[in-house]
N, C-alpha and C positions, 0 to 999 in steps of 0.2 A: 094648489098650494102656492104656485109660485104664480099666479094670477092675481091672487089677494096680495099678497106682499107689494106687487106692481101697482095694486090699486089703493091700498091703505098709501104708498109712497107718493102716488101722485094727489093725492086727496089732501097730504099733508103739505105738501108742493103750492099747490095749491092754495092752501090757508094761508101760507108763508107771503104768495103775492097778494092776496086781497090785502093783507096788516100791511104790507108794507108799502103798496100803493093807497091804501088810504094814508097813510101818515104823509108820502107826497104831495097828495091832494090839499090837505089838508094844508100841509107850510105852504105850498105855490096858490092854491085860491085861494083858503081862509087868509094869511097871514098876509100876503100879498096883495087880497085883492079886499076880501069884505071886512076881514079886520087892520083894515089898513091907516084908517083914521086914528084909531086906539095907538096902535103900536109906533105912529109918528109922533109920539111923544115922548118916545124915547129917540136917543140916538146913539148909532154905532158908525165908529169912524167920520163922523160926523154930517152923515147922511140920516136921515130920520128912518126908524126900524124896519118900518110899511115898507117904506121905496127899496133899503135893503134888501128886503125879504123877496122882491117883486127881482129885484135887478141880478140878485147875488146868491141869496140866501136858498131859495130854492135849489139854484143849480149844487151849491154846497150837500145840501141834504140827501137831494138823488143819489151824489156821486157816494156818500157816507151809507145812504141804502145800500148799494149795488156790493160795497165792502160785507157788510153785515147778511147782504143772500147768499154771497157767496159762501161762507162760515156757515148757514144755516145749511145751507145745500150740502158742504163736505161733513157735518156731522148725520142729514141725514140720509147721505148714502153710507157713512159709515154704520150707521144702526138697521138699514137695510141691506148691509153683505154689496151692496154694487159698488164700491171703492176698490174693490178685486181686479183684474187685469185679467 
């Protein structure tokens, strides 16, 4: 019993990092790198969006992932009983 719980938890775990290392991915190469022509037509702070994206914006994103695993992790150890002591 308490074998599955450990595995349904890490399976969920699990899923948590593949979404949210593709979303990484995703803003650092897509945005950064292969949509970067597109997106320097815009501009922020007046940098063109690509180069943003490439220079700033990713590290921004990571750092905003890493808040939002940690949130997903404390709810789901609360739903698996391991937030206990």
């Amino acid at each position: 019993m308490k074998n599955d719980k450990a595995k349904q938890y890490w399976r969920e775990n699990l899923k948590y990092l593949l979404i949210l290392l593709t979303i990484w991915f995703s803003v650092s190469y897509g945005a950064g790198i292969i949509f970067r022509s597109t997106l320097d037509q815009f501009y922020i702070g007046g940098f063109p969006l690509g180069f943003w994206f490439a220079q700033q914006g990713a590290i921004y994103v990571f750092v905003l992932l890493i808040f939002i695993y940690v949130r997903l992790m404390n709810r789901l150890d609360s739903k698996y009983g391991f937030d206990k002591d």
